[in-house]
BAMARLO-372874 format. One record per residue: residue in three letters; x, y, z of N, C-alpha, C in turn. Coordinates in nm, 2 decimals. Last residue first. Layout:
<nodes>
NODE   fivo     n_xx     n_yy     n_zz    ca_xx    ca_yy    ca_zz     c_xx     c_yy     c_zz
NODE    ALA        X        Y        Z        X        Y        Z        X        Y        Z
...
</nodes>
This chain:
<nodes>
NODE   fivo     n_xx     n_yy     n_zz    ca_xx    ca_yy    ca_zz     c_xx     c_yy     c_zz
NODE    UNK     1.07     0.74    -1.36     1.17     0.67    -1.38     1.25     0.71    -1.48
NODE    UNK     0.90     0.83    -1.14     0.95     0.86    -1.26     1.05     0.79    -1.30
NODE    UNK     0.64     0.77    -0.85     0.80     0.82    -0.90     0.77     0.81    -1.07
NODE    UNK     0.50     1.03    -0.60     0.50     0.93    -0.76     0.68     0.92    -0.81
NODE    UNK     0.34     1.02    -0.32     0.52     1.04    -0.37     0.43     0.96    -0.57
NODE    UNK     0.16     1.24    -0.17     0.19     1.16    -0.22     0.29     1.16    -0.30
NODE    UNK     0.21     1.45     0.20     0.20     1.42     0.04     0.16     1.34    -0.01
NODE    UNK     0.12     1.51     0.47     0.06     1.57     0.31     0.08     1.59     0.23
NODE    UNK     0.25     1.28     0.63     0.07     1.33     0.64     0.03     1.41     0.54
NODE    UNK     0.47     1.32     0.61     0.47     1.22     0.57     0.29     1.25     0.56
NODE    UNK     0.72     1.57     0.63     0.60     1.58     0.59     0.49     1.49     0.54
NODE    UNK     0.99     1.37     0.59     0.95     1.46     0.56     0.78     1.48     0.53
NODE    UNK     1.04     1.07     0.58     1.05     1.13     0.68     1.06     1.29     0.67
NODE    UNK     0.92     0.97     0.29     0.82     0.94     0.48     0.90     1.04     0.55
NODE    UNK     1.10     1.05     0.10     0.95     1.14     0.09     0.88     1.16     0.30
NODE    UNK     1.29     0.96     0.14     1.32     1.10     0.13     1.21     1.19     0.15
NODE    UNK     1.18     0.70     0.14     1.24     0.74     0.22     1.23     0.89     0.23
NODE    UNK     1.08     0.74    -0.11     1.02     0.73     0.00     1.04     0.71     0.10
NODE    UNK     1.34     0.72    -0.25     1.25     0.82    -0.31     1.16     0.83    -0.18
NODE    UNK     1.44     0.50    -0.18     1.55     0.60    -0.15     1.42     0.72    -0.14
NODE    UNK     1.31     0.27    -0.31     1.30     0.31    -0.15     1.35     0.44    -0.15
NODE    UNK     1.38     0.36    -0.56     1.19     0.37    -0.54     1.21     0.38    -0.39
NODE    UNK     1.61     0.26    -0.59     1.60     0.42    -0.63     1.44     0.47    -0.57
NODE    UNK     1.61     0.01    -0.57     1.66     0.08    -0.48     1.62     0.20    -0.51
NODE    UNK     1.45    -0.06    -0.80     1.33    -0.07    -0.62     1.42     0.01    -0.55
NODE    UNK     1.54     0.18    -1.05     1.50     0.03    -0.98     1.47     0.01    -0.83
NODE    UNK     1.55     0.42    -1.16     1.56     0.26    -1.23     1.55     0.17    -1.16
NODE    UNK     1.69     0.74    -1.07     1.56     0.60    -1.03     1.50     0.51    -1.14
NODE    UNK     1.70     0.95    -1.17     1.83     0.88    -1.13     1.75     0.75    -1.11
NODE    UNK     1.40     1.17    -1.13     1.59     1.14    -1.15     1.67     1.08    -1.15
NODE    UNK     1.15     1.27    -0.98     1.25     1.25    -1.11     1.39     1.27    -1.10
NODE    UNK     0.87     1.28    -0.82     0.97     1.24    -0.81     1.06     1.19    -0.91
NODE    UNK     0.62     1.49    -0.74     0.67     1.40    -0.81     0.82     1.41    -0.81
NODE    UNK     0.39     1.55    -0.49     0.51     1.57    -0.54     0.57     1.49    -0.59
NODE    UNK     0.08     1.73    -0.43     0.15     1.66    -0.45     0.28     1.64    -0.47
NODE    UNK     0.13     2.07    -0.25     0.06     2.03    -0.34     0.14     1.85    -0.37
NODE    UNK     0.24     2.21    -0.07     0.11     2.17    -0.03     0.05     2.08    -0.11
NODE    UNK     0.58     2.24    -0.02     0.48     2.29    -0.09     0.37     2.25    -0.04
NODE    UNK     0.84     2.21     0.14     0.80     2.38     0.09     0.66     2.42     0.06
NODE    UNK     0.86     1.98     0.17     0.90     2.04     0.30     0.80     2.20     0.23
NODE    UNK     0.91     1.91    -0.08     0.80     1.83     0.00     0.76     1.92     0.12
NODE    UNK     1.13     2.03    -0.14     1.03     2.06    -0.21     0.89     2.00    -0.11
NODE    UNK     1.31     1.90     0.01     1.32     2.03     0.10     1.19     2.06    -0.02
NODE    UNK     1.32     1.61    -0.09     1.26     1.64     0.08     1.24     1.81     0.12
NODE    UNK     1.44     1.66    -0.36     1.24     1.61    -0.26     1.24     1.62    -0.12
NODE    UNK     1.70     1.71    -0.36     1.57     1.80    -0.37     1.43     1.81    -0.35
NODE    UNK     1.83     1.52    -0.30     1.84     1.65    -0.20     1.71     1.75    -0.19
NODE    UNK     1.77     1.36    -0.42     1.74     1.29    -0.31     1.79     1.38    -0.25
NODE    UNK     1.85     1.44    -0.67     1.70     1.43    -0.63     1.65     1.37    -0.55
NODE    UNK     2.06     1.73    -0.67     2.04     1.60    -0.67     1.89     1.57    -0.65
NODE    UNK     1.98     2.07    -0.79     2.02     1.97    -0.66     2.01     1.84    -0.72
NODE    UNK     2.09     2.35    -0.96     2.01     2.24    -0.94     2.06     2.14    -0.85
NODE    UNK     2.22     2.59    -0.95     2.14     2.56    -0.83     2.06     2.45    -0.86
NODE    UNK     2.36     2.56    -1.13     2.43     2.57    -1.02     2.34     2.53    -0.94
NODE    UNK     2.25     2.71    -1.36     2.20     2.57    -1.37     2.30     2.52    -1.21
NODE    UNK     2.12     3.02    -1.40     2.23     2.96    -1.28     2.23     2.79    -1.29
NODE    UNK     1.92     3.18    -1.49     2.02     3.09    -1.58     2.11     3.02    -1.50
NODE    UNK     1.62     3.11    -1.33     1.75     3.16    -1.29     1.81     3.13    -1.47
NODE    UNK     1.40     2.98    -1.37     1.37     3.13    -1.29     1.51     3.20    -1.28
NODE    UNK     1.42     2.74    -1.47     1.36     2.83    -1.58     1.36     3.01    -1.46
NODE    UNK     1.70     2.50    -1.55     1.62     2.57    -1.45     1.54     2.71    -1.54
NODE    UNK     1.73     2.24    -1.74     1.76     2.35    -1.75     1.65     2.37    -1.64
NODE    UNK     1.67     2.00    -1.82     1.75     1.99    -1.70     1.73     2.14    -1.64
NODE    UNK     1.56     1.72    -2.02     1.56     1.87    -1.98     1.56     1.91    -1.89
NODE    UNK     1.79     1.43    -2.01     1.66     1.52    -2.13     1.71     1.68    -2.07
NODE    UNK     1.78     1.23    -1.72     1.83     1.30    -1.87     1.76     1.37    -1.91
NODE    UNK     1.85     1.35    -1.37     1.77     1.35    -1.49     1.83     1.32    -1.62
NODE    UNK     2.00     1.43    -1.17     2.02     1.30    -1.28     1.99     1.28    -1.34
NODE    UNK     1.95     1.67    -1.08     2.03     1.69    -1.19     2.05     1.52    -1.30
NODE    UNK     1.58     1.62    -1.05     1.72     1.61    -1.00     1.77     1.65    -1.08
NODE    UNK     1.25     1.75    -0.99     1.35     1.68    -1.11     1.51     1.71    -1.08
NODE    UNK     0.96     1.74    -0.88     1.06     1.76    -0.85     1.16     1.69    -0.93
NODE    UNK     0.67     1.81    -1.01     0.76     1.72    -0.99     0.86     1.75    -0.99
NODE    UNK     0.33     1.88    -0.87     0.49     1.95    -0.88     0.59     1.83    -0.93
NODE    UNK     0.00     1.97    -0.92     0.14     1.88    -0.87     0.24     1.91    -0.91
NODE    UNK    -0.12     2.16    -0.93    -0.22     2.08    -0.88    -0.09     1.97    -0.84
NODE    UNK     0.02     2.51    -1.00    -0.04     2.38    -1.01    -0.15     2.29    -0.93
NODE    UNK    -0.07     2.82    -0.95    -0.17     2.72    -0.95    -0.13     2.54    -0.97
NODE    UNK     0.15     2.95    -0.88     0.06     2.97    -1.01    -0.08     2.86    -1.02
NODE    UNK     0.23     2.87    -0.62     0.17     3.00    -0.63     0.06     3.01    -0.75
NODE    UNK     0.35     2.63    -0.75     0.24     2.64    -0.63     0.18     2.73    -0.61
NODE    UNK     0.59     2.72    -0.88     0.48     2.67    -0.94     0.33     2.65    -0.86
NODE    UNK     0.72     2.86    -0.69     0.67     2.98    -0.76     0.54     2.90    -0.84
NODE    UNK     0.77     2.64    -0.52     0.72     2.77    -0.46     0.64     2.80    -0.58
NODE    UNK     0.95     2.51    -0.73     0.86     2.47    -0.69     0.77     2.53    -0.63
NODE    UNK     1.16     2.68    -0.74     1.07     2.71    -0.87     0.94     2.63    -0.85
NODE    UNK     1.30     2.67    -0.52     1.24     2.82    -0.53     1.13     2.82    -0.65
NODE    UNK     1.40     2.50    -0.50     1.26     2.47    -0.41     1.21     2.59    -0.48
NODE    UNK     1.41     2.33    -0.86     1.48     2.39    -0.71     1.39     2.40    -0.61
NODE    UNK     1.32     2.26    -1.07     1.44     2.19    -1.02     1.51     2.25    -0.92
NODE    UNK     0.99     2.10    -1.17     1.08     2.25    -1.06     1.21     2.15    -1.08
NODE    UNK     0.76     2.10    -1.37     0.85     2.06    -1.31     0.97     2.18    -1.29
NODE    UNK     0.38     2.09    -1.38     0.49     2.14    -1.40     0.62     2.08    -1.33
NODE    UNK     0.02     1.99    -1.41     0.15     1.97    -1.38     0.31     2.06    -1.43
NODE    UNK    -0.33     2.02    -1.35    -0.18     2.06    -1.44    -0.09     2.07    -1.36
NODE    UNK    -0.62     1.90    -1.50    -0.48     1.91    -1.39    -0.39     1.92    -1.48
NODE    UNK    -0.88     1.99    -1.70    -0.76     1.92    -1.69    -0.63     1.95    -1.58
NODE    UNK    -1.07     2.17    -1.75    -1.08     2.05    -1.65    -0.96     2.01    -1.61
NODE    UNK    -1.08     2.36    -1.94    -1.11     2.17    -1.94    -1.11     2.08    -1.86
NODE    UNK    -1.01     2.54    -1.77    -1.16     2.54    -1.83    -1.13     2.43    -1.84
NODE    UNK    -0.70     2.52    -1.80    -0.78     2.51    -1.68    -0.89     2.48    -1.70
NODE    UNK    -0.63     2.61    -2.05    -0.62     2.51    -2.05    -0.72     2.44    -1.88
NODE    UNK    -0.72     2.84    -2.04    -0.80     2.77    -2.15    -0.78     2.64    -2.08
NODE    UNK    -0.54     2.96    -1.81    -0.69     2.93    -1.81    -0.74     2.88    -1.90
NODE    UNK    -0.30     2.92    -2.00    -0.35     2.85    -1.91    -0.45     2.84    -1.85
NODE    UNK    -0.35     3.12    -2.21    -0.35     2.98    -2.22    -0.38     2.88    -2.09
NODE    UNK    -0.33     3.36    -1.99    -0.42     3.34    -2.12    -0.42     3.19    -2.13
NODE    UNK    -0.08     3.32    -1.93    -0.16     3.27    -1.82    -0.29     3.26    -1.90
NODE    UNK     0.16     3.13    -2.10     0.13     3.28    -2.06     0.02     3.23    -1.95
NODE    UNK     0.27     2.83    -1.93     0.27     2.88    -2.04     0.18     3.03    -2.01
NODE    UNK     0.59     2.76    -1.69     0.43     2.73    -1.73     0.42     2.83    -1.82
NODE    UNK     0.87     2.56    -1.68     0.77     2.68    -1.61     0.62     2.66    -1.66
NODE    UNK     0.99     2.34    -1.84     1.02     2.53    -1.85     0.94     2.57    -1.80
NODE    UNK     0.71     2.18    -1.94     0.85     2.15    -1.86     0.91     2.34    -1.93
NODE    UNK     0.40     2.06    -1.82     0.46     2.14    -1.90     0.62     2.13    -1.86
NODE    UNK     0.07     1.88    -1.90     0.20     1.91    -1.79     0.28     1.98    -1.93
NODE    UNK    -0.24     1.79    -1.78    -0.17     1.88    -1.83    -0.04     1.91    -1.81
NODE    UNK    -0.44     1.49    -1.77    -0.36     1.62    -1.74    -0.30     1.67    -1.84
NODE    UNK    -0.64     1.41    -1.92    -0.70     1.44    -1.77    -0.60     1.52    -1.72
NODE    UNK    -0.74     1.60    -2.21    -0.66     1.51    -2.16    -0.68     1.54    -2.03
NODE    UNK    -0.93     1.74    -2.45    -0.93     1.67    -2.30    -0.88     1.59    -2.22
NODE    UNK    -0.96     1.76    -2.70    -0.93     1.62    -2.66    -0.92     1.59    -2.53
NODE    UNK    -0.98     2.06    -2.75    -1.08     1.93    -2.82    -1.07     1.77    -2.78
NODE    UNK    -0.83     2.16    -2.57    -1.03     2.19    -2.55    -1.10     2.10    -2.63
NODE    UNK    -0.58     2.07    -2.68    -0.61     2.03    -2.57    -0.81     2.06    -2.52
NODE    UNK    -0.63     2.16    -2.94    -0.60     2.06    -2.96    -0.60     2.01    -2.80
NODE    UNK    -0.61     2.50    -2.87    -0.75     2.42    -2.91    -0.73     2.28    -2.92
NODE    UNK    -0.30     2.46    -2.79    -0.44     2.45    -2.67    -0.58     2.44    -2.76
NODE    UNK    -0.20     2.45    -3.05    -0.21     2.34    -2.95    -0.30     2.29    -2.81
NODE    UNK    -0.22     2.72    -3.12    -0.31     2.56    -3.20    -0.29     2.48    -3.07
NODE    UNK    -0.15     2.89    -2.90    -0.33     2.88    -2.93    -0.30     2.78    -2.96
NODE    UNK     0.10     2.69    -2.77     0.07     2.85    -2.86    -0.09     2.79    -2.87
NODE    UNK     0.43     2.56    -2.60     0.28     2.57    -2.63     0.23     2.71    -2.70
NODE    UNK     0.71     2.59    -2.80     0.63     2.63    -2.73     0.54     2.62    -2.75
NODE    UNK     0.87     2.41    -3.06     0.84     2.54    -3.03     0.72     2.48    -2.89
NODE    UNK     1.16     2.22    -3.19     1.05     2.25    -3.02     1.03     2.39    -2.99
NODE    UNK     1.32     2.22    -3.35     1.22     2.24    -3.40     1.10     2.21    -3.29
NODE    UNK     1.61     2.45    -3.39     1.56     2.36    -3.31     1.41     2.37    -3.36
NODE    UNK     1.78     2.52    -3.63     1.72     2.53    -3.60     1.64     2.46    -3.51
NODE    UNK     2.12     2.45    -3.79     1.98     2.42    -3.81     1.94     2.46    -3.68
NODE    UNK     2.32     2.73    -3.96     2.31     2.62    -3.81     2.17     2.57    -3.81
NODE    UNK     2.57     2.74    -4.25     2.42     2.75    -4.07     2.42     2.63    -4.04
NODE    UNK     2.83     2.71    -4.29     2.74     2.84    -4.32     2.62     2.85    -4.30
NODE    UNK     3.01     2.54    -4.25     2.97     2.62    -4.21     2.87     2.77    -4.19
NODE    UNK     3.01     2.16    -4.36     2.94     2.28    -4.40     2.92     2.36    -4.29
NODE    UNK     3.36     2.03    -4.33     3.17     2.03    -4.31     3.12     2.14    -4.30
NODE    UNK     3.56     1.88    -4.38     3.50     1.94    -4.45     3.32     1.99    -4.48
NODE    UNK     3.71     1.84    -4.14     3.62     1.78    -4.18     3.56     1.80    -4.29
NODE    UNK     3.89     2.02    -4.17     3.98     1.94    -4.15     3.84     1.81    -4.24
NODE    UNK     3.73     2.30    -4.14     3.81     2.24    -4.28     3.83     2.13    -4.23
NODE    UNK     3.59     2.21    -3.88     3.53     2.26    -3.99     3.63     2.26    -4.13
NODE    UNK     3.83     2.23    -3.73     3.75     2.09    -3.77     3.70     2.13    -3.90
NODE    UNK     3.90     2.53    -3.75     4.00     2.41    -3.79     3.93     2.28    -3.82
NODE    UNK     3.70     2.62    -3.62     3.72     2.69    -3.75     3.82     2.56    -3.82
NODE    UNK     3.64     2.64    -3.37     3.59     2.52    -3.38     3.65     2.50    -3.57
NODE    UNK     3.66     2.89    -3.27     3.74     2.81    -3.23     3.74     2.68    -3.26
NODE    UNK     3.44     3.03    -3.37     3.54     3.04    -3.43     3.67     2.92    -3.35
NODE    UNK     3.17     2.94    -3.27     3.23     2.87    -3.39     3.37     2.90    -3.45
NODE    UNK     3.15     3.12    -3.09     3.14     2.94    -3.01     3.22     2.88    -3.12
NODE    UNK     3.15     3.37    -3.17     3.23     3.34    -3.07     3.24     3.17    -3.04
NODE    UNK     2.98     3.33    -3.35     3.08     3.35    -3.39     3.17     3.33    -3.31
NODE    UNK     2.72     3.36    -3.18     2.73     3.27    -3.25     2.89     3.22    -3.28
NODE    UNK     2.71     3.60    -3.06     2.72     3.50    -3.02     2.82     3.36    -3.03
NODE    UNK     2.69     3.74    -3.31     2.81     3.78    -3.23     2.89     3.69    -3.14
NODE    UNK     2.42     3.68    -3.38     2.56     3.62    -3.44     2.69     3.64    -3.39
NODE    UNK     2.19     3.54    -3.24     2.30     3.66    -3.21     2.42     3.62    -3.28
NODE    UNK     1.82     3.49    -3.23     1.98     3.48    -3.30     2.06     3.61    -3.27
NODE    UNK     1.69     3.40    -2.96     1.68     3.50    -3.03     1.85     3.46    -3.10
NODE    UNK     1.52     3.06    -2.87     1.67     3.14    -2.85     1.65     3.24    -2.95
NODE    UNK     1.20     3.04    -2.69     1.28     3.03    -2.80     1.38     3.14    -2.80
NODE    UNK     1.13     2.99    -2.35     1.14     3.10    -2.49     1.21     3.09    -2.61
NODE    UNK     0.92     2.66    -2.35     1.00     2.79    -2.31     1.03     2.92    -2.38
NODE    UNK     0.70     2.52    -2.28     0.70     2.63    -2.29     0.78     2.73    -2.28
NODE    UNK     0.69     2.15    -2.40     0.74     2.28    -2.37     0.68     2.43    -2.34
NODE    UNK     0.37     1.97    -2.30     0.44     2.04    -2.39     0.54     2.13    -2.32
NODE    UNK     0.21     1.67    -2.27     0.30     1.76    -2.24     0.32     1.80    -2.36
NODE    UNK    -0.09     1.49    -2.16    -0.05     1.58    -2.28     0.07     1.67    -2.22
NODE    UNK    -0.22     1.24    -1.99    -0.12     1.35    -1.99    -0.10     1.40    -2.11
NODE    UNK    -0.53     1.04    -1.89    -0.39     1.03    -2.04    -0.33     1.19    -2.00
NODE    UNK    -0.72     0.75    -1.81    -0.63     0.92    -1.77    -0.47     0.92    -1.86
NODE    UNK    -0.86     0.54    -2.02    -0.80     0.58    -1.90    -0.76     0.68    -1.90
NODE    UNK    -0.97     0.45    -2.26    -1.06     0.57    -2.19    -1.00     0.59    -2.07
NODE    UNK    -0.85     0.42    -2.54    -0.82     0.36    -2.44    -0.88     0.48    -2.33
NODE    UNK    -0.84     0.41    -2.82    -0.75     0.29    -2.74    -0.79     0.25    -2.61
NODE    UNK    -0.89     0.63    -2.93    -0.94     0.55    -2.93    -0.92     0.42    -2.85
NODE    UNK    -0.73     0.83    -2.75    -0.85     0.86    -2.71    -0.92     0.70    -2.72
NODE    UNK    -0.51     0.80    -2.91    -0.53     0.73    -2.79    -0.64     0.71    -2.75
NODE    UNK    -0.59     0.86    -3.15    -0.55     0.71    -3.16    -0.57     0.68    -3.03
NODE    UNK    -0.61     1.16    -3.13    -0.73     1.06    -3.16    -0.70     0.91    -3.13
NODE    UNK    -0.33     1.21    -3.05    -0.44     1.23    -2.91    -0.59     1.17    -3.00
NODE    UNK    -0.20     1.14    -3.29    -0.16     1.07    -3.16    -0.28     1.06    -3.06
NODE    UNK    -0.34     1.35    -3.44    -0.35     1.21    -3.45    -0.33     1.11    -3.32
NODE    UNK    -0.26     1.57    -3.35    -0.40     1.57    -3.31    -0.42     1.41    -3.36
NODE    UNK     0.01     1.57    -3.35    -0.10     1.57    -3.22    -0.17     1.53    -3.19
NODE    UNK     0.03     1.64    -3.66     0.05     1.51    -3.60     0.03     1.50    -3.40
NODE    UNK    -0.04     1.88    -3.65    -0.11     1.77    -3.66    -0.09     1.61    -3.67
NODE    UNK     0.07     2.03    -3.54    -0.03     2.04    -3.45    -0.13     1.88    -3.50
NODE    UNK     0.40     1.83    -3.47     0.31     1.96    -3.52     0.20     1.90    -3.46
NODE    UNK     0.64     1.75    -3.18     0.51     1.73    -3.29     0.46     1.87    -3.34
NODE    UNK     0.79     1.75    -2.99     0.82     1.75    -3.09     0.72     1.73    -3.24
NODE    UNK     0.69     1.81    -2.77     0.71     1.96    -2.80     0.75     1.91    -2.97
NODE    UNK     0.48     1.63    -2.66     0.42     1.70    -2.77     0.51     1.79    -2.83
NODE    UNK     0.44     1.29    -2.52     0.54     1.39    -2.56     0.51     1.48    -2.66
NODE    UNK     0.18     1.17    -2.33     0.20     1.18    -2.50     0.31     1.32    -2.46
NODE    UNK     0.17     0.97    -2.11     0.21     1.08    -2.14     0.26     1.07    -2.26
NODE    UNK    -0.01     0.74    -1.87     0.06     0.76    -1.99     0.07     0.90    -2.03
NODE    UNK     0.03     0.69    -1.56    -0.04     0.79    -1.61     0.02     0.78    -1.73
NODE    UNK    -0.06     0.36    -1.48    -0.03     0.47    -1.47    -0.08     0.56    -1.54
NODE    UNK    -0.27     0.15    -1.58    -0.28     0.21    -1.46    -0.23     0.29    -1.39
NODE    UNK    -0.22     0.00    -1.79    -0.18    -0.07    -1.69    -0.16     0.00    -1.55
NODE    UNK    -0.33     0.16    -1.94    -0.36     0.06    -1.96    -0.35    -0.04    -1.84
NODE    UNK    -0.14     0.37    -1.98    -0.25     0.43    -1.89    -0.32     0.27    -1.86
NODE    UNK     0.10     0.22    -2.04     0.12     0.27    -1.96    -0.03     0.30    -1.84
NODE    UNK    -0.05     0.19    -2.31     0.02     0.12    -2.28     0.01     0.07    -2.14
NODE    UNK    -0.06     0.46    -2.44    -0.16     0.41    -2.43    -0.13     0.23    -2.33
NODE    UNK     0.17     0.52    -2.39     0.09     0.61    -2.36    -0.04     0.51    -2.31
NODE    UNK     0.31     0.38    -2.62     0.34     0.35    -2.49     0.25     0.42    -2.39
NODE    UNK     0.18     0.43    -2.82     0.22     0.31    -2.83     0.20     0.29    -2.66
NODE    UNK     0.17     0.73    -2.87     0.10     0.68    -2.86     0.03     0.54    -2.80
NODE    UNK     0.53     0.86    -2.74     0.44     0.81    -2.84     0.32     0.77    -2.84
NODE    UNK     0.81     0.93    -2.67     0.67     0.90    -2.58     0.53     0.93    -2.62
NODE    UNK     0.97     1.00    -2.87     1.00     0.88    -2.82     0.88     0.82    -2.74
NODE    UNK     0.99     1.29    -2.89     1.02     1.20    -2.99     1.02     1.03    -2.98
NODE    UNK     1.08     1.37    -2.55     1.03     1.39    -2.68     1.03     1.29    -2.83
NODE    UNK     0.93     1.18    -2.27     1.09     1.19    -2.39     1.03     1.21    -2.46
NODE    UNK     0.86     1.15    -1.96     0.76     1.24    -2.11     0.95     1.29    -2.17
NODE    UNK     0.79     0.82    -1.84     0.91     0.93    -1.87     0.84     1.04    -1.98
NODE    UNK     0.44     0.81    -1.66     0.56     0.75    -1.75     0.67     0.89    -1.80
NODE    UNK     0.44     0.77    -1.31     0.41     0.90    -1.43     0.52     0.84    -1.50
NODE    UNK     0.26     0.57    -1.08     0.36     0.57    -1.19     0.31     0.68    -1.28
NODE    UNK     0.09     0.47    -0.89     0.13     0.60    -0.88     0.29     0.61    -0.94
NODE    UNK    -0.17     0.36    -1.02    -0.06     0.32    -0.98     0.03     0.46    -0.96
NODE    UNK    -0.46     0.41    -1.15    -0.47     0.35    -1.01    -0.32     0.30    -0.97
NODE    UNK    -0.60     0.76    -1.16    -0.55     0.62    -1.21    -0.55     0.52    -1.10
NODE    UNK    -0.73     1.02    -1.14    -0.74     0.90    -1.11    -0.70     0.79    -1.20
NODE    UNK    -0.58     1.25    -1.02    -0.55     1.20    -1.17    -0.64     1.09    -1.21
NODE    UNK    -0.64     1.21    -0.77    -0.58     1.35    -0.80    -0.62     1.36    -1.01
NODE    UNK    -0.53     0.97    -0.66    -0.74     1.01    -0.69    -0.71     1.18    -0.79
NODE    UNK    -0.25     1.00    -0.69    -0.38     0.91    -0.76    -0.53     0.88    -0.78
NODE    UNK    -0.22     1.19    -0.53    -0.21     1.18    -0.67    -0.29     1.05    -0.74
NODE    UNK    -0.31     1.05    -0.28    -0.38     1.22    -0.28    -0.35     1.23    -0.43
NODE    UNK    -0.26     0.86    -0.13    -0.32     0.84    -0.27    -0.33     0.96    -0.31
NODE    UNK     0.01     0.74     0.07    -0.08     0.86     0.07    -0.11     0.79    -0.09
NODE    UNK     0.17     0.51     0.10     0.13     0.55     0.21     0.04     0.67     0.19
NODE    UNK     0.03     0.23    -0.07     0.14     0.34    -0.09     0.11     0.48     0.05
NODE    UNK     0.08    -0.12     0.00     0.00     0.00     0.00     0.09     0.12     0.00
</nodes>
């Protein structure tokens, strides 16, 4: 028995597993999979258009009437600075002949930010959550996204961003270590210094907030699952629930 449910009626599923949200990789397949077996499946969105979205979120819908997650980035896309630029690539000027590889651009990241299309793509499919990574999206959207009903999730990698997500409204927090892979980056500082381990950083998040608390980082197996509820029981053990991540 898990010692608090508060995320799991929260979302209602019935295992207090939140599958990994990897871009390009956390697909329909597994989504649908995942909720199947009673976690929370999570469709990875920053790497999709709107319409390949809106496929993935029909296929599941078809599949499968459990609680389903929709993520998206929200960060700010990098402004071009060639000044920048020139400075990272001129010391690199030697490969570039040696290799003979083409200097003359740089491709483009293709993870844009939540934006209207995608929130009508959330008012039309209703996912039971909502989660985001970089902070949260303008607040306009976020009330769209609110109106549905849908809980919303964000991820902190300090106590300070966890605060500020609690303030905005989430409904759960997941606290995300430096061991994380993928997306690491802190969104209230540029300081990546202040990110903590994830068995530093859930007990003082747990300690800070009111709201559920998820658990990301480093965690692959029963030992990483005790370590996580350890860090969770003897901290504020009466008003959380712990989910892990794997």
């Amino acid at each position: 028995m898990w010692p608090n449910d508060r995320f799991i009626k929260l979302c209602g599923i019935k295992l207090p597993i939140l599958q990994p949200l990897v871009a390009g990789s956390a697909l329909l397949d597994i989504v649908v999979a995942v909720s199947q077996a009673g976690g929370l499946g999570s469709l990875a969105c920053a790497l999709l258009s709107v319409e390949q979205a809106r496929k993935e979120l029909e296929t599941i819908r078809r599949r499968t009437s459990r609680p389903n997650n929709a993520n998206f980035f929200c960060h700010r896309p990098p402004r071009h600075d060639s000044a920048r630029e020139m400075n990272w690539r001129r010391p690199l000027g030697a490969y570039y002949i040696q290799l003979q590889a083409d200097d003359t651009s740089i491709p483009t990241s293709a993870r844009a930010p939540f934006d209207d299309k995608m929130c009508d793509l959330v008012m039309e499919f209703h996912p039971e959550v909502v989660s985001f990574h970089f902070g949260l999206p303008d607040k306009n959207l976020l009330f769209r996204v609110r109106k549905t009903g849908a809980k919303i999730l964000s991820t902190a990698r300090s106590v300070e961003e966890a605060h500020w997500l609690e303030n905005e409204g989430c409904d759960a927090i997941t606290a995300q270590g430096f061991e994380a892979g993928g997306h690491r980056r802190v969104f209230l500082t540029d300081d990546v210094s202040t990110q903590l381990s994830t068995m530093a950083l859930v007990p003082q998040v747990v300690d800070d907030v009111k709201v559920p608390v998820i658990t990301a980082g480093g965690i692959g197996d029963g030992r990483g699952i005790l370590a996580a509820l350890c860090s969770w029981c003897f901290s504020c053990a009466d008003r959380h629930g712990l989910l892990t991540l794997s």
